[in-house]
C-alpha positions in Angstrom: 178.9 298.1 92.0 180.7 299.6 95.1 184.2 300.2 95.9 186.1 297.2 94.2 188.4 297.2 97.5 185.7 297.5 100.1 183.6 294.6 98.0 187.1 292.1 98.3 187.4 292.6 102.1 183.7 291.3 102.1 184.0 288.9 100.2 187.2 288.0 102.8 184.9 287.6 106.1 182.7 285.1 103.6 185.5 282.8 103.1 187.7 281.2 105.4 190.9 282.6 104.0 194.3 282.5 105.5 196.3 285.9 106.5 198.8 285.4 103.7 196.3 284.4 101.3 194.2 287.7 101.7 197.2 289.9 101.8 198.1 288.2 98.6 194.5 288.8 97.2 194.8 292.5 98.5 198.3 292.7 97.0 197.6 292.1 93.3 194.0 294.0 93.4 195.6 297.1 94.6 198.2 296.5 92.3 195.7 295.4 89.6 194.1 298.9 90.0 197.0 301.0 90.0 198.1 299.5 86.7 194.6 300.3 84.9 194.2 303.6 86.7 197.7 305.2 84.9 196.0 304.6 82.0 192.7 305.9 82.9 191.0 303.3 83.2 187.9 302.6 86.1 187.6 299.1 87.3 183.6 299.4 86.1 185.3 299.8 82.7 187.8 297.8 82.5 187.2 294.8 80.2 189.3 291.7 78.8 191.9 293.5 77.4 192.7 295.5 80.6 193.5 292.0 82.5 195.4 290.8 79.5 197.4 294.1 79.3 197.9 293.3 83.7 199.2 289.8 82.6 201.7 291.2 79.8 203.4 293.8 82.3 203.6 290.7 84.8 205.0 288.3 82.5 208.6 290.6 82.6 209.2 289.7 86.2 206.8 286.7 87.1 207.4 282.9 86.7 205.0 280.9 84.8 203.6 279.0 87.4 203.1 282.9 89.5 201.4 283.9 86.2 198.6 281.3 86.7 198.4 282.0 90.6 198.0 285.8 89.4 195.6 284.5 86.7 193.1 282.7 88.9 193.3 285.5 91.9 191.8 287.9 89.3 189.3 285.7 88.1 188.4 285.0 91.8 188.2 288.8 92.6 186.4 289.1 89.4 183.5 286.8 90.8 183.3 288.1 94.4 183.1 291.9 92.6 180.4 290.8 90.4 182.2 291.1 87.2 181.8 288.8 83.8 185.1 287.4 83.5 186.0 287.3 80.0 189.7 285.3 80.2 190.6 281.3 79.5 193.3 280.1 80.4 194.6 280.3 76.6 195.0 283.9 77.6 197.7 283.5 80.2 201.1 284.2 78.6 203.4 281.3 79.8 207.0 282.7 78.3 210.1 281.2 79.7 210.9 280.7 83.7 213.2 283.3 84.8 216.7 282.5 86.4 215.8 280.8 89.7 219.3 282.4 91.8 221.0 280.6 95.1 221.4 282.4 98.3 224.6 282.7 99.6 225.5 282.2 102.8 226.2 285.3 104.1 222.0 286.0 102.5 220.4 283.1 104.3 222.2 284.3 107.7 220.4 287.5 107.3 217.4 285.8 106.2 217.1 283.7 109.2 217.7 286.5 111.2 214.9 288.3 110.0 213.0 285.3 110.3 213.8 285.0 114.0 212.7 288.3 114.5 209.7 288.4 112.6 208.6 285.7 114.9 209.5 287.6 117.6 207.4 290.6 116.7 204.4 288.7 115.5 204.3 286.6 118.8 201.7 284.3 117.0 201.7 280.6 115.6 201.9 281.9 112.0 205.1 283.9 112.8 206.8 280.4 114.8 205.5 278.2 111.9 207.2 279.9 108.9 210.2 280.2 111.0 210.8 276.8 111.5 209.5 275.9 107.8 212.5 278.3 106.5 214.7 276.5 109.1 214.2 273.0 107.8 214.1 274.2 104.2 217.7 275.7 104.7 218.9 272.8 106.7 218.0 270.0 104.2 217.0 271.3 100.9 213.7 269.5 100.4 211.0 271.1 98.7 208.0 272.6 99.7 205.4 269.9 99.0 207.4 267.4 101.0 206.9 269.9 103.7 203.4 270.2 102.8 203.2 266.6 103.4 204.9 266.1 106.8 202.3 264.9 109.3 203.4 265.5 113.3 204.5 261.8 113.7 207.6 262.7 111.0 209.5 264.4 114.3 210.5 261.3 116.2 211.4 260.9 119.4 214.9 260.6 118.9 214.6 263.9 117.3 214.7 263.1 113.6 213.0 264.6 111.1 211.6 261.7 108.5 211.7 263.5 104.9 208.7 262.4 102.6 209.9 261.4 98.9 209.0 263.8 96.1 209.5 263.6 92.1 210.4 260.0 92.5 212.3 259.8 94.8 212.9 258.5 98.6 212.1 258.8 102.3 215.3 260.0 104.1 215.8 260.3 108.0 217.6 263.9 108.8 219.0 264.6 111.8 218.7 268.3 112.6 221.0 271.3 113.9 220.1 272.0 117.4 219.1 275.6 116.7 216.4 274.1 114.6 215.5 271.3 117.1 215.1 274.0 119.1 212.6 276.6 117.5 211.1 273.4 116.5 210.2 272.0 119.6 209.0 275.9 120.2 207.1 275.7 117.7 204.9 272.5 118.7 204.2 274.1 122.2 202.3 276.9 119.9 201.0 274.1 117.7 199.4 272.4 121.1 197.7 275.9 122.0 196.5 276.6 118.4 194.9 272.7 118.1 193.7 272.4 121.4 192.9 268.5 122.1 193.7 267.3 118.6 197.2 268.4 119.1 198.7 264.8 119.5 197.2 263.2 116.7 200.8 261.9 115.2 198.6 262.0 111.6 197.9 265.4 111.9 199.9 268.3 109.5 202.5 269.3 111.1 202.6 273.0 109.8 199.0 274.4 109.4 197.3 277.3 108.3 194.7 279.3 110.6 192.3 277.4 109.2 193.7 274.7 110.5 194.8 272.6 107.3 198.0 271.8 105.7 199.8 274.4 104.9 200.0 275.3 101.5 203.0 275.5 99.4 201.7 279.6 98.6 201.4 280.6 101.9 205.2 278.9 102.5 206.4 281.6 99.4 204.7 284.0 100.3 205.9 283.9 104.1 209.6 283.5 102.8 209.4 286.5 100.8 208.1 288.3 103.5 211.0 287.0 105.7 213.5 288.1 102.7 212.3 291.3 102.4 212.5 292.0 105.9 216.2 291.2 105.4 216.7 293.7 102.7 217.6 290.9 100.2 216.8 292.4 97.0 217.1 289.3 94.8 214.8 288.8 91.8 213.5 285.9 91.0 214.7 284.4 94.7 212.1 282.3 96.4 211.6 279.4 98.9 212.6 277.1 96.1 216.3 279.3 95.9 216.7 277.3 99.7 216.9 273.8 97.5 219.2 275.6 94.9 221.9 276.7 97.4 221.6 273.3 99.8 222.8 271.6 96.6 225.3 274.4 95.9 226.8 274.1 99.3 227.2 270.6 99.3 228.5 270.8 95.9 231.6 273.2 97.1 232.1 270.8 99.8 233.5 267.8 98.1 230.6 266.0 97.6 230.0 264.6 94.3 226.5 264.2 92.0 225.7 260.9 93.5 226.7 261.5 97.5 224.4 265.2 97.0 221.5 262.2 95.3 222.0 260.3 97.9 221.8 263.0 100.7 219.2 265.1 99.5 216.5 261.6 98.6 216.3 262.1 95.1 215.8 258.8 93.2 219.1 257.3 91.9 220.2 258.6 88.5 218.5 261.5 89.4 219.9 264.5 86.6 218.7 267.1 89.7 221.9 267.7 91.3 223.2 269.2 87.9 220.2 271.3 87.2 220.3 273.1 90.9 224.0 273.3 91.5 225.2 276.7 90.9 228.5 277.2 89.6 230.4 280.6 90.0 231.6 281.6 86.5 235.3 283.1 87.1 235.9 280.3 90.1 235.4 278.0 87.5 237.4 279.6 84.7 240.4 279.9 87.1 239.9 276.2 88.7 240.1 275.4 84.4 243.2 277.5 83.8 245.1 276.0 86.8 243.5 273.1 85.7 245.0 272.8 82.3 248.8 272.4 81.9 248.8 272.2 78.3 251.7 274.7 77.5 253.7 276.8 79.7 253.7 280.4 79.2 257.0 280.4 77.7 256.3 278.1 75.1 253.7 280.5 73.8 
């Protein structure tokens, strides 16, 4: 059968795959391997139950929705290595999600900065593209599909950035910090040289992966974390999506209320979001209750 290694980076130059998408392939076989070989265990030997053991030890620190992603990039290295994949998708274990934490601001400082400089280092449209993706993500919350979905035409003249709706809710027009204006009109000026003549199409993606398609919302995560770990942020469970969660918390602290952070952030009206991503700091709110509550005086007690 070969070297399982060797037979995935052929199976790489067969596919068109993005950069992130084979390091995430190459991540979770090596990882995949390790795992089986402390228990002795060859990859021409393992079976069903080896994967299903993979997916148990996972389950402790991965989401749900990373558990399928994991699930179907085994399968798929499965198939290129010429392997009977024995799995259905009864076999994933779901379990709960895992607390999804909120940057603070002094962590998403030190995440741009390291996303700054990995741009710098790389030198490359890749390394420009996720910088600017983290940018608007911090700057106005949305998620990443509705950055999945903006097309070049969203960035107006009058530099605005025009916010596709998502779970119901609304297009909103964002006016954006001049730092990000700024990287972002960087960023187009790589865009131009990566596209060539098809650049100006306003109904083109706006972010793109090498193969020149819309971004997808795996290569955003898995850009960010490489951006958070450059930053030393050693935060479980904090992903792109923790941007969202600390917009809300920000705007939350303040002043605004539930239906000014609906209103800012496009959600349809009604909308029980704000509540579910605002994150409230346990002992500010105990002492905003104490100071709060003026039912007796300590020398009545």
């Amino acid at each position: 059968m070969g070297d399982p290694i060797e037979l995935l980076k052929q199976s790489f130059e067969s596919k068109n795959l993005s950069e992130v998408t084979q390091k995430r392939w190459m991540y979770v076989a090596t990882d995949f391997l390790d795992f089986i070989g402390k228990k002795d265990v060859t990859f021409a030997s393992a079976d069903g139950q080896a994967v299903k053991d993979y997916l148990g030890y996972k389950k402790r620190t991965v989401s749900g929705n990373g558990m399928k992603t994991i699930h179907y990039i085994l399968k798929s290295m499965y198939m290129s290595w010429g392997k009977k994949w024995e799995l259905g998708k009864g076999d994933v274990p779901h379990g709960r999600e895992p607390e999804r934490p909120f940057f603070t601001v002094e962590e998403i400082r030190k995440i741009i900065t390291a996303g700054k400089e990995r741009a710098k280092e790389r030198g490359d449209y890749i390394g420009m593209r996720d910088l600017v993706m983290l940018l608007i993500s911090t700057e106005t919350g949305v998620r990443r599909i509705q950055i999945h979905n903006l097309d070049l035409e969203h960035f107006t003249k009058d530099k605005l950035l025009k916010i596709p709706p998502a779970k119901g809710g609304r297009w909103t027009d964002r006016k954006l910090r001049d730092d990000t204006v700024r990287y972002l009109e960087l960023y187009l000026i790589e865009r131009r040289k990566f596209l060539g003549e098809t650049a100006n199409d306003p109904k083109s993606p706006l972010f793109l992966d090498r193969s020149k398609t819309r971004v997808s919302t795996e290569a955003m995560g898995w850009g960010f974390i490489d951006i958070k770990n450059k930053a030393g942020i050693d935060k479980p469970g904090g992903s792109f999506h923790g941007m969202r969660r600390s917009k809300t918390t920000r705007l939350h602290k303040g002043g605004m209320s539930e239906t000014e952070i609906t209103e800012a952030l496009g959600w349809k009206k009604g909308s029980r979001e704000p509540g579910i991503y605002i994150q409230l700091d346990q002992k500010e709110v105990q002492e905003k209750a104490n100071k709060a509550d003026k039912f007796m005086s300590d020398d009545e007690l």
